[in-house]
C-alpha positions as CSV (number, residue, x, y, z in Angstrom):
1,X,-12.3,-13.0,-50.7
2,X,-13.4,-14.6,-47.7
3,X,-12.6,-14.1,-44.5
4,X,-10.5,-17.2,-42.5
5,X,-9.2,-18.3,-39.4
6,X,-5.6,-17.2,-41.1
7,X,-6.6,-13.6,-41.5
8,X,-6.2,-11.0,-39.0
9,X,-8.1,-8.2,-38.0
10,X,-7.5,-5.3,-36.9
11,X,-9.3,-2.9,-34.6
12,X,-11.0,0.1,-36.3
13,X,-8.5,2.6,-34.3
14,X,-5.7,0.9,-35.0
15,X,-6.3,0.5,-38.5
16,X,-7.1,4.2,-38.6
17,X,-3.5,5.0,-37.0
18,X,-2.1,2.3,-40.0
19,X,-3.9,4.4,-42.9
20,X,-2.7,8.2,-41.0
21,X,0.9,7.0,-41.0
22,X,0.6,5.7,-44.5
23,X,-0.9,8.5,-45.3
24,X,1.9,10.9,-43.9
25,X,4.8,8.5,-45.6
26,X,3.4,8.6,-48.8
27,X,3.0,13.0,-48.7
28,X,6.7,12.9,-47.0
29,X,7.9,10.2,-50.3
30,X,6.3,12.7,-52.4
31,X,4.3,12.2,-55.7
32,X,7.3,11.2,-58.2
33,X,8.4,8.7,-55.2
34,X,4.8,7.3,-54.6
35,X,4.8,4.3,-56.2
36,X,8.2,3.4,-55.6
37,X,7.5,3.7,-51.8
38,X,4.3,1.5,-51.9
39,X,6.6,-1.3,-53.6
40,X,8.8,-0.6,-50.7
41,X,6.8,-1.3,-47.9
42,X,4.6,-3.8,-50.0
43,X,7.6,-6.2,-49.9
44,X,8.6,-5.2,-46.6
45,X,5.8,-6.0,-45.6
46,X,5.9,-9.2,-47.3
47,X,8.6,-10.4,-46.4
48,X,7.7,-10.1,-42.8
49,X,4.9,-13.0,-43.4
50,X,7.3,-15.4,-44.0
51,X,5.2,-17.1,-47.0
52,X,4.3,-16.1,-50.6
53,X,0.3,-16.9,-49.9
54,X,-0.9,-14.4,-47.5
55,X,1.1,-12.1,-49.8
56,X,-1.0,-13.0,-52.9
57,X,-4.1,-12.8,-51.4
58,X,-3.2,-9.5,-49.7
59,X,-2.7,-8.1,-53.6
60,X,-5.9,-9.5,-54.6
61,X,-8.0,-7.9,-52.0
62,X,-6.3,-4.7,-52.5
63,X,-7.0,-4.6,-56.6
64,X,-11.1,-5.5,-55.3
65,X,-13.3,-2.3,-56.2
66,X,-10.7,-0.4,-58.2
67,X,-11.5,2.5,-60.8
68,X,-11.0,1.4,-64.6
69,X,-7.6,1.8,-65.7
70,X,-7.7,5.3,-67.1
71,X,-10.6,6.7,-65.4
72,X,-13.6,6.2,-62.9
């Protein structure tokens, strides 16, 4: 996906503070609550855009570059 005027950026410290908290949440949810948690904040997170699109295209550019289902 491309980049547009609709898509934030973040600073590279900030998003490193982002990714240590997530980090910390998903060791405190534990591994048998990991998933659940992601769906969580996912929708939380969601909901907070106000609109279904930014949403979407968030999902897409997360599945991007992922191992085969079942291995590397």
């Amino acid at each position: 996906m491309t980049e547009t005027a609709t898509t934030p950026t973040t600073p590279f410290d900030e998003l490193e503070q982002a990714y240590e908290a997530l980090a910390q949440a998903i060791d405190r949810a534990g591994p048998h609550n990991e998933a659940v948690f992601l769906a969580k904040l996912a929708l939380t997170l969601g909901q907070q855009l106000g609109s279904v699109a930014p949403f979407k295209e968030a999902i897409a550019m997360a599945l991007q570059d992922l191992p085969a289902r079942g291995g590397a």
